[in-house]
N, CA, C and O of each residue as an XYZ file, in Angstrom:
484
protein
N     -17.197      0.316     15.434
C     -18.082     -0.109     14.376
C     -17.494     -1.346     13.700
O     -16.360     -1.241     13.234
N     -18.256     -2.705     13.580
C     -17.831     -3.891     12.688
C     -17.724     -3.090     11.332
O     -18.396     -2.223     10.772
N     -16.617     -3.756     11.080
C     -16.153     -3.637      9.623
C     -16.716     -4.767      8.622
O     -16.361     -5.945      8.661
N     -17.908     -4.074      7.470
C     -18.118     -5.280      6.643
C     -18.307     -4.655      5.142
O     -18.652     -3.503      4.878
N     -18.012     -5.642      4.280
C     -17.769     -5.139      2.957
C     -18.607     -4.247      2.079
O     -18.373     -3.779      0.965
N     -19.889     -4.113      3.065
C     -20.839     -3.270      2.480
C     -20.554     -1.635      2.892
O     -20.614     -0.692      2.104
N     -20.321     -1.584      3.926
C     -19.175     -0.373      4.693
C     -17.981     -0.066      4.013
O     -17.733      1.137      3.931
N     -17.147     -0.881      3.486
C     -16.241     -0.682      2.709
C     -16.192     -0.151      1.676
O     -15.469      0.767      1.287
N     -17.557     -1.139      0.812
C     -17.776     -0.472     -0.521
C     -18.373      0.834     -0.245
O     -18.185      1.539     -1.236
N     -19.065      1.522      0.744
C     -20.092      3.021      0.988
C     -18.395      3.673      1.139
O     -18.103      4.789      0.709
N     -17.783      3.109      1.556
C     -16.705      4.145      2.214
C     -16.160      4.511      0.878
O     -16.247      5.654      0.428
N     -15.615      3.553      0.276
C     -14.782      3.797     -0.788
C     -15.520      4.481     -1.930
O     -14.888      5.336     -2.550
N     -16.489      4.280     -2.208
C     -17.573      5.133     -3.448
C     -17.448      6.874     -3.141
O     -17.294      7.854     -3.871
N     -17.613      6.654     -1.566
C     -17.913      8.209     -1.164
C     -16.248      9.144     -1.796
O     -15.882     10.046     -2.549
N     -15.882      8.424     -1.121
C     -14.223      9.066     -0.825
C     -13.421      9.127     -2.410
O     -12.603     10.028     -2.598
N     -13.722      8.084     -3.551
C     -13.299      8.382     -4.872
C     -14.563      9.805     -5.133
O     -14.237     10.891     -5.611
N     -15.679      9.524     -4.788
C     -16.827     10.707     -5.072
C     -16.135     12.527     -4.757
O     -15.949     13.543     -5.427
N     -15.987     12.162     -3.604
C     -15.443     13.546     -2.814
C     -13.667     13.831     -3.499
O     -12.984     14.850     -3.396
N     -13.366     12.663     -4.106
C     -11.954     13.426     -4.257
C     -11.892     13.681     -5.770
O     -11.276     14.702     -6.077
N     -12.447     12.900     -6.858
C     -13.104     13.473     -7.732
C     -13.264     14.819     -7.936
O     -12.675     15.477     -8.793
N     -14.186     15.284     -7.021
C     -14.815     16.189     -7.004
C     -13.891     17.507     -6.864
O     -13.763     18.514     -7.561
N     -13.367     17.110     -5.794
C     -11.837     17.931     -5.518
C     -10.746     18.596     -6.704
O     -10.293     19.721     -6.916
N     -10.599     17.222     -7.348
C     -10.056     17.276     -8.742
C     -10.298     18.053     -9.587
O      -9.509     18.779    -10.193
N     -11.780     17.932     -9.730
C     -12.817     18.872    -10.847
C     -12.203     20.343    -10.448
O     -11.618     20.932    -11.357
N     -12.284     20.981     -9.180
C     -12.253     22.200     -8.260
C     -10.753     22.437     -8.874
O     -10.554     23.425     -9.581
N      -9.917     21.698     -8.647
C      -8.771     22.237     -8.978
C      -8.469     23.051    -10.593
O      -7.652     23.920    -10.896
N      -9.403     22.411    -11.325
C      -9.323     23.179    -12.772
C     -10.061     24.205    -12.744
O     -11.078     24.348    -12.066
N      -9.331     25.356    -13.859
C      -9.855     26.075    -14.394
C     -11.314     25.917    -14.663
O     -11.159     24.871    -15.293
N     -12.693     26.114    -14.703
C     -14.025     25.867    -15.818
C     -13.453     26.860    -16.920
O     -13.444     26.388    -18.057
N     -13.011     28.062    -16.786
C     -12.877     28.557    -18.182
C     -12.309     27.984    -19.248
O     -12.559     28.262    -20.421
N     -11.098     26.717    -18.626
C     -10.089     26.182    -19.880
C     -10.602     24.980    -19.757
O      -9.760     24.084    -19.699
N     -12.059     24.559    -19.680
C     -12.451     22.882    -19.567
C     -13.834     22.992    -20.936
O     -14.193     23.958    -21.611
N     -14.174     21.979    -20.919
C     -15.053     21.784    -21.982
C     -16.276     22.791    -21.812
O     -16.755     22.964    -20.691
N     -16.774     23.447    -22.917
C     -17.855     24.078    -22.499
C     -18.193     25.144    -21.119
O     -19.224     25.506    -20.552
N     -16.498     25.453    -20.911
C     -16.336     26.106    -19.718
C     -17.469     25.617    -18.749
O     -18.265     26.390    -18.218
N     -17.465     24.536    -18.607
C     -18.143     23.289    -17.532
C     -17.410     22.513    -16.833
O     -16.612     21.867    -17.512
N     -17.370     22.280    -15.424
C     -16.177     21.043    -14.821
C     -17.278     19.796    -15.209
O     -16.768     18.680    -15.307
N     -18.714     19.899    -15.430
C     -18.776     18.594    -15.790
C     -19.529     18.183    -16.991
O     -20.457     17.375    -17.004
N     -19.024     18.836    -18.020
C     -19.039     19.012    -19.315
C     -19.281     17.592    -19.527
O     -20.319     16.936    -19.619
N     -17.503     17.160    -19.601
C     -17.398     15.406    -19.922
C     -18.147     14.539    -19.337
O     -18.298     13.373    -19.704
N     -18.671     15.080    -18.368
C     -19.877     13.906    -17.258
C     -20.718     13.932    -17.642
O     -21.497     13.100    -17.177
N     -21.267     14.851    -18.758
C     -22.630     15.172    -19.003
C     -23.699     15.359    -17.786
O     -24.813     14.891    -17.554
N     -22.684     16.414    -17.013
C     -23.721     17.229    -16.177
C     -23.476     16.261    -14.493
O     -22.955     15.209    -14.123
N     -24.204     17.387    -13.910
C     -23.605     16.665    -12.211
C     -23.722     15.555    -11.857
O     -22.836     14.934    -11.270
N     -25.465     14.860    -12.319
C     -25.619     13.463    -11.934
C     -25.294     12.239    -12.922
O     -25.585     11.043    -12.896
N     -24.695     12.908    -13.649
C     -23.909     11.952    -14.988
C     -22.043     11.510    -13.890
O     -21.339     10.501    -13.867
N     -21.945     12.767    -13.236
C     -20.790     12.968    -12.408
C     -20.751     11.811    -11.427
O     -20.016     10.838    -11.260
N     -21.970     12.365    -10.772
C     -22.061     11.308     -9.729
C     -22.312      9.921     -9.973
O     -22.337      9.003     -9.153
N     -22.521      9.886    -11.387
C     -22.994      8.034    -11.690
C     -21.703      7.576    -11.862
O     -21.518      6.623    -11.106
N     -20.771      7.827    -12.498
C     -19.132      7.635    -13.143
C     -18.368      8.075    -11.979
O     -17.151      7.994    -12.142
N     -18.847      8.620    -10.590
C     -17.748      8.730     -9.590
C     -17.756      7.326     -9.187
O     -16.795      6.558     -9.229
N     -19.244      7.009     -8.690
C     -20.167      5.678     -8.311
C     -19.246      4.553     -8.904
O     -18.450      3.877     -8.251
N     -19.501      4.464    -10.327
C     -18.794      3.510    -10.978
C     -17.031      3.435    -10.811
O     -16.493      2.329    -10.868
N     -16.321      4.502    -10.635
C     -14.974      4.458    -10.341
C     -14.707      3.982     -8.908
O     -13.756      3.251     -8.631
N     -15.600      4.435     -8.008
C     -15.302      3.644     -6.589
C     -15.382      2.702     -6.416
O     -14.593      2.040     -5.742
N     -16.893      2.091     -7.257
C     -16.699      0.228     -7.092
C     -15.465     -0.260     -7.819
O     -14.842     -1.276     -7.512
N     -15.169      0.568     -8.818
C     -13.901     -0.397     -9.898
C     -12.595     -0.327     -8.269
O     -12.154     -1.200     -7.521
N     -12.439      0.902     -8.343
C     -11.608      0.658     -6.721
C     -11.688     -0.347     -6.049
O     -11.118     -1.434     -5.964
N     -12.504      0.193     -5.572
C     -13.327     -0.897     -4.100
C     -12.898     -2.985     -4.475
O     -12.490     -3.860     -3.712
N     -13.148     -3.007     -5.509
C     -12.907     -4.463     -5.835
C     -11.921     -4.972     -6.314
O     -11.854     -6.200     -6.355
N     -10.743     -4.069     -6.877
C      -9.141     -4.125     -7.407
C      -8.778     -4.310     -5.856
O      -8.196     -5.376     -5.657
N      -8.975     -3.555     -4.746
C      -8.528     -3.714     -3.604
C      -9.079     -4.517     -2.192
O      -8.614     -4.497     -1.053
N     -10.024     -5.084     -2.638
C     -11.081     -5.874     -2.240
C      -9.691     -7.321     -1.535
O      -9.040     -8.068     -2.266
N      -9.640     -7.281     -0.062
C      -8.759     -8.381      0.187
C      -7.369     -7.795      0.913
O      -6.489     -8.500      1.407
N      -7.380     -6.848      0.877
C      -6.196     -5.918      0.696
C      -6.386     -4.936      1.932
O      -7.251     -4.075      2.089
N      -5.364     -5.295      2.743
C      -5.019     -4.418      3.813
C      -4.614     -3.285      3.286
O      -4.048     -3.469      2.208
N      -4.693     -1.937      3.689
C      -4.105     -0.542      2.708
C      -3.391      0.276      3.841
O      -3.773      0.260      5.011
N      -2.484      0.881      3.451
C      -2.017      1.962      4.073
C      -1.610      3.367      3.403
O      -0.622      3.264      2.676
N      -2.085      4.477      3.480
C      -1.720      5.342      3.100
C      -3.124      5.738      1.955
O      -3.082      6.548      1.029
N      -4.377      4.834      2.402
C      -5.206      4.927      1.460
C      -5.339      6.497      0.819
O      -4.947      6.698     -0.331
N      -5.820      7.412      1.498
C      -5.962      8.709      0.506
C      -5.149      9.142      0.034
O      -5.506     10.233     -0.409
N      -3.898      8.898     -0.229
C      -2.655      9.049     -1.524
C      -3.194      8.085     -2.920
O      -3.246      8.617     -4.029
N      -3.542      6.771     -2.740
C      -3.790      5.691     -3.712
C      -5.045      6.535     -3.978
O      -5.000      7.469     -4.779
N      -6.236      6.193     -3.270
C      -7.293      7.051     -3.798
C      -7.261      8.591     -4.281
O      -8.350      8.965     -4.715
N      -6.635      9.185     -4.290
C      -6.464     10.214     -4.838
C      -5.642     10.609     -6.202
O      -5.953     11.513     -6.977
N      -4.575      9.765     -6.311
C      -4.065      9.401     -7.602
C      -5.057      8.788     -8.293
O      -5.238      9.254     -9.418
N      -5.854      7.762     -7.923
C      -6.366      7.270     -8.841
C      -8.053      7.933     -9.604
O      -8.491      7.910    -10.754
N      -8.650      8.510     -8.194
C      -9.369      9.915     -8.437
C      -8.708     11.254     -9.654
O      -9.526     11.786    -10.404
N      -8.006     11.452     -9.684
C      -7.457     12.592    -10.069
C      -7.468     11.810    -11.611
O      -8.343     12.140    -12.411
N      -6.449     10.752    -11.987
C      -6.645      9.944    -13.073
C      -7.537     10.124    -13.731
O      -7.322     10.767    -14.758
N      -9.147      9.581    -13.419
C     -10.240      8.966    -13.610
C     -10.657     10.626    -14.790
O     -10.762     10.815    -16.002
N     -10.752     11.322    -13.777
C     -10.869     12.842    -13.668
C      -9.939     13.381    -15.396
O     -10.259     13.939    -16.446
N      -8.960     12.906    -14.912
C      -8.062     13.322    -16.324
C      -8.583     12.984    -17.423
O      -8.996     13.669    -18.358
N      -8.515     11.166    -17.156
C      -9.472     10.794    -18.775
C     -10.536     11.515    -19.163
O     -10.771     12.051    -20.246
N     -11.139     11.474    -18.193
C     -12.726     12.642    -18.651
C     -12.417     13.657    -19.323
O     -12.890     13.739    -20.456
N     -11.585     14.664    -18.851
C     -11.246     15.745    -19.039
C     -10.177     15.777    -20.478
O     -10.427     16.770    -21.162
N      -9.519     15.262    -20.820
C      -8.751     14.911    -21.939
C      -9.204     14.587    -23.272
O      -8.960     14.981    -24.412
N     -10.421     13.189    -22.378
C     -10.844     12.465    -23.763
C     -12.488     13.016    -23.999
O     -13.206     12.671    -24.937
N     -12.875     13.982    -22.861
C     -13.778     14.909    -23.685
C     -15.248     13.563    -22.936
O     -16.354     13.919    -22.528
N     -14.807     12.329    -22.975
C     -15.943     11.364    -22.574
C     -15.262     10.853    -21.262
O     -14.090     11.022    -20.925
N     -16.511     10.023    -20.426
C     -16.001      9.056    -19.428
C     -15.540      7.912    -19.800
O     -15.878      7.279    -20.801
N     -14.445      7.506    -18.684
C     -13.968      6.205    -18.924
C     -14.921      5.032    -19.005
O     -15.837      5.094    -18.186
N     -14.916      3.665    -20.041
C     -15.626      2.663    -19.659
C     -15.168      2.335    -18.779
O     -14.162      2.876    -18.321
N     -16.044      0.844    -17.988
C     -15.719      0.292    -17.089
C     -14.706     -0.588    -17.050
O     -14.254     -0.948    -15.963
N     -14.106     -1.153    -18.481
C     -12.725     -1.957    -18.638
C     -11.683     -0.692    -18.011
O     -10.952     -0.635    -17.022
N     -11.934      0.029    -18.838
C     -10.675      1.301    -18.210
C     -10.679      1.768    -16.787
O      -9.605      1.933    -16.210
N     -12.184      2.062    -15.991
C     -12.177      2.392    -14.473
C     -11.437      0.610    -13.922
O     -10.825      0.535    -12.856
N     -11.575     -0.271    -14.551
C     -10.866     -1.403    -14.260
C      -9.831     -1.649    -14.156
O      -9.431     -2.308    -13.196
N      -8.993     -1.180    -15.161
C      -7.711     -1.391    -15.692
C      -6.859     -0.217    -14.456
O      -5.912     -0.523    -13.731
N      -7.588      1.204    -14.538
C      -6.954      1.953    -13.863
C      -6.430      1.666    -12.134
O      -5.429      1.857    -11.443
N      -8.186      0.937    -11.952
C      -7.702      0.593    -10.263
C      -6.884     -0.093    -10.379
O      -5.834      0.439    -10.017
N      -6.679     -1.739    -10.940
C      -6.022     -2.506    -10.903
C      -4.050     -2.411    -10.933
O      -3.060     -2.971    -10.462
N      -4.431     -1.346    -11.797
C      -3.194     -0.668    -12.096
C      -2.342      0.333    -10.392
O      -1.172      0.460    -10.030
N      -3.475      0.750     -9.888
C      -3.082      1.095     -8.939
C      -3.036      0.209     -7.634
O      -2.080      0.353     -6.873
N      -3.838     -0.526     -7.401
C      -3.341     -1.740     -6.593
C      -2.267     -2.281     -6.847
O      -1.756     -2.970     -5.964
N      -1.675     -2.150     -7.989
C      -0.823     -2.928     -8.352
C       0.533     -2.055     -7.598
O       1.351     -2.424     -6.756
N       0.389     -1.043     -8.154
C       0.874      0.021     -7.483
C       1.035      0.288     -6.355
O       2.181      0.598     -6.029
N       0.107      0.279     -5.453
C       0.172     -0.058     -3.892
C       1.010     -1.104     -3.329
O       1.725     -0.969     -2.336
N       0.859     -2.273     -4.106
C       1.421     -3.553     -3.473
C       3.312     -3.286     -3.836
O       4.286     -3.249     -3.084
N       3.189     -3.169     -5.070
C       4.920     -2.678     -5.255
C       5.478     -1.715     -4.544
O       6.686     -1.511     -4.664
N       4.582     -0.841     -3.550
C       5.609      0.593     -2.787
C       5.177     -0.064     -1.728
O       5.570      0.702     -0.848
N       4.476     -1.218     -0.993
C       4.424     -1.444      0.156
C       3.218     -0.802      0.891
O       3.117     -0.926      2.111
N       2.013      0.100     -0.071
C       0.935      0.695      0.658
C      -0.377     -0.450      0.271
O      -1.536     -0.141     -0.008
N       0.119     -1.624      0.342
C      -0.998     -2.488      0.551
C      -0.582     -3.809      0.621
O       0.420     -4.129     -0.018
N      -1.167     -4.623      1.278
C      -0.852     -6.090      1.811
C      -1.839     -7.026      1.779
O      -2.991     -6.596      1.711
N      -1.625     -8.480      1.819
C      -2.255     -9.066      1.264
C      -3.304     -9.577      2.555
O      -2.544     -9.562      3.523
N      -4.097     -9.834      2.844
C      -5.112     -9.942      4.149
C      -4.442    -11.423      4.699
O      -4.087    -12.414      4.061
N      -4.428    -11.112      6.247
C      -4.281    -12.756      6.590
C      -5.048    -13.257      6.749
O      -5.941    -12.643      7.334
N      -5.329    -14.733      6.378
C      -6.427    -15.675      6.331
C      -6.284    -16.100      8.149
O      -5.346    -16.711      8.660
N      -7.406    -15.607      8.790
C      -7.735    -16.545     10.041
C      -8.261    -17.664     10.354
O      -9.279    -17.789      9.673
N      -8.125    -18.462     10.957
C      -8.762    -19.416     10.733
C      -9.319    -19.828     12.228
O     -10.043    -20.815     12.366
């Protein structure tokens, strides 16, 4: 299958979506808001709009970027996303789903699980 950035971005939305989701599973509902996992989402498709929005913030912090070890990075940064919600009771804005990827690209590039694309010419 050609690899193109519209594939990239479906890939990456899904995969912060599904690990998200994962995240949610791992908590208690009895010790979460409203004994709800998606209390702070305001409900499932509030979930799925703010997974949506955390994958593109991904997707474009790493946009350029060869990856290795992607479902460790995506999953830290899933699990994160997940925390704020869960902590601060609301979803993250989009400066913060910003700040967070970026933060983790950043992260990637300092342990060596991401590289910078070679320009072909």
């Amino acid at each position: 299958m050609t690899r193109t950035s519209r594939l990239d971005l479906a890939e990456d939305v899904a995969l912060v979506t599904f690990l998200m989701h994962e995240a949610l599973l791992d908590r208690d509902a009895g010790l979460l808001p409203e004994g709800s996992r998606f209390a702070s989402f305001e409900g499932f498709p509030g979930f799925c709009d703010h997974a949506a929005q955390a994958g593109l913030a991904l997707y474009q912090a790493f946009r350029g970027l060869d990856r290795d070890c992607w479902i460790d990075t995506a999953t830290d940064y899933a699990e994160a996303v997940v925390g704020y919600a869960l902590n601060h009771g609301i979803t993250a804005d989009r400066t913060t789903l910003t700040h967070r990827a970026r933060a983790a690209r950043n992260r990637a590039l300092r342990e060596g699980l991401a590289f910078m694309r070679e320009v072909r010419s």
